[in-house]
C-alpha angles and dihedrals in degrees: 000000000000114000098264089053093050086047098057093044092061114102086207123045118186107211137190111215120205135188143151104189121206088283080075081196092140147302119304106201131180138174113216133165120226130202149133088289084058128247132328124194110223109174129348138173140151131243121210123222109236111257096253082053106053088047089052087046094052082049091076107056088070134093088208104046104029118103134189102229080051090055102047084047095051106050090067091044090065101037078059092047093047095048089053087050087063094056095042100063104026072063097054102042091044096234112143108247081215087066103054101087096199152348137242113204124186093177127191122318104223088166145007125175100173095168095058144206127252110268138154084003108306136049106297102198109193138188135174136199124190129213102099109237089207090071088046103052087040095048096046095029086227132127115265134211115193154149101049108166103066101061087057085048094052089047088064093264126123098244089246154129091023102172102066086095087057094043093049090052094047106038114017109135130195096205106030127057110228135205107191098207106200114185107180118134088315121022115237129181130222105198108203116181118208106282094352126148133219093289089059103058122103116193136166142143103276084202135261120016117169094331097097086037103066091036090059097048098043085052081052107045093039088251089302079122134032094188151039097250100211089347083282093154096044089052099061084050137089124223111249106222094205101055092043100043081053092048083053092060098062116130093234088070103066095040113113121239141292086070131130130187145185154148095334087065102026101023127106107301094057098045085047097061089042085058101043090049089051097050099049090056086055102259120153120243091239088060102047084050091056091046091056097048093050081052097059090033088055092040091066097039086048095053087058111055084043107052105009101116089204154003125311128222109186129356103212115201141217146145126074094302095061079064088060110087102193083053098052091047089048085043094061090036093062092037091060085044105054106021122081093223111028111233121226106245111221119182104231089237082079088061091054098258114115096233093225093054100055097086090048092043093045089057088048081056095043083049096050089048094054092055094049088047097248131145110262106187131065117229108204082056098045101032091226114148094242144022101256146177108266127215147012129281123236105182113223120224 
């Protein structure tokens, strides 16, 4: 029996998730073992990127400062990062690296265009992550899943939202509607119905989540801070009702799932302009920093009451941005606002899932799926024509 095929016959799988989000702040990595009795989180931490780093990294996502020779560099610098990832914390949390049996890594998206250009022909939509697999499987000698998001795209999806599977396995309810509210860099929804299955699920990005945040607060601070730490800045401010009634305007709003973003809509160009405008007509940086976070905080309110197809129980939270205090409170102030039942908001810590691990943990679940052979995305989130087996395969020795 070869490797792939004694993997797939395991009832428990022990996984190493690994992610780095459009924050690019750092690498979230947890071990989790997955199994017929569901999934149980056994260590998880976060690594930051160095500081040069993050800078080379955010060098990438543009046009304008991306080059080739970088990219190429890169990639191996982080498939060297996220291995060690791996070690490091398979060594702190004094679990045997002989004992993890595979790793799902979702790597570092560089670049998505889910909406797509005419090629060939027809409309080629493209994406690329960064973190080469090959480093990780050879430094940790373990086998390694990666690279998720194309196969959805070349069945016709958007390659994302990839972790409705993952949502579905970890929070479905027969009883309770749930809405899954990640806010990483970008915010994205996993719709789950009472008792509903897979076909049931909607999920898309809803739009920003901290992504115009932390640009915000690192213009106003002169880069000193990358985040609004408890939302601290946002509350001293006052929300300005012309800019955001001008945010709220945005096109992506108003486009009907399946739809995905990212940087390429809400990253620093376009923050940058949004600052510069503000501070030209006078506004002070606290209060640019409150208006974008309403505006994060309404976007998803506002994707609810849009595209939602029925009620919602509890809206369970995780991501960065669950972290953020002043979000969360403008978060249930726009959901009894605009929805005609207001949901309860749990942070997903209260279900027994540490919040900044999900991400991490759902691509520990995608991963275990590809190795057993089972579809990993979720069409009627992703738009893609079929249900299909997600990522590439790196054997470990």
């Amino acid at each position: 029996m070869d490797t792939m095929e004694t993997l797939a016959a395991k009832r428990v799988l022990r996984v190493v998730g690994l992610m780095s989000g459009t924050s690019a702040d750092g690498i979230d990595a947890a071990i989790v073992d997955v199994g017929p009795r569901g999934v149980k989180l056994l260590a998880f931490d976060t690594y930051p990127y160095p500081p040069a780093l993050r800078r080379r990294v955010f060098a990438l996502f543009g046009p304008r400062t991306s080059r080739v020779d970088e990219i190429c560099h890169l990639n191996f610098v982080l498939g060297e990062l996220f291995a060690g990832a791996v070690l490091r914390l398979a060594r702190r949390s004094g679990i045997a690296i002989g004992s993890i049996d595979l790793i799902g890594s979702h790597g570092q998206t560089i670049h998505h265009d889910p909406r797509g250009r005419r090629a060939c022909g027809r409309v080629v939509r493209s994406t690329l992550q960064i973190a080469e697999p090959s480093v990780i499987a050879e430094r940790t000698g373990i086998t390694t899943v990666a690279d998720f998001r194309p196969r959805d795209m070349a069945a016709g999806g958007q390659g994302a939202p990839l972790v409705p599977y993952a949502d579905h396995v970890l929070f479905a309810d027969r009883r309770r509607s749930r809405a899954v509210q990640n806010i990483g860099g970008i915010a994205n929804v996993t719709y789950l119905p009472a008792g509903g299955g897979i076909g049931d699920i909607l999920a898309f990005d809803t739009g920003p989540g901290n992504m115009i945040i932390d640009r915000v607060v690192c213009r106003a601070t002169a880069g000193r801070r990358t985040y609004d730490k408890d939302g601290h800045m946002a509350a001293r401010g006052a929300v300005q009702p012309d800019l955001f009634a001008r945010l709220m305007k945005h096109p992506y709003l108003r486009r009907r799932p399946p739809k995905t973003t990212g940087r390429e809509e809400f990253g620093t160009q376009f923050t940058d302009a949004l600052y510069d405008g503000a501070r030209r007509r006078a506004l002070a940086p606290k209060d640019v920093a409150a208006t974008a976070t309403m505006f994060t905080a309404a976007s998803i309110a506002d994707a609810y009451a849009r595209f939602l197809p029925g009620p919602v129980d509890e809206v369970i939270l995780c991501g960065g941005g669950a972290r953020n205090a002043t979000l969360v409170d403008m978060l249930r102030r726009e959901l009894r606002r605009r929805m005609p039942r207001s949901p309860a908001v749990r942070l997903m810590d209260e279900l027994g899932l540490n919040a900044d691990a999900k991400e991490a943990v759902s691509f520990a679940i995608l991963a275990a799926a590809t190795i057993r052979g089972q579809a990993g995305n979720v069409p009627s989130a992703t738009g893609a024509s079929r249900p299909a087996v997600l990522g590439k395969i790196v054997p470990g020795r």
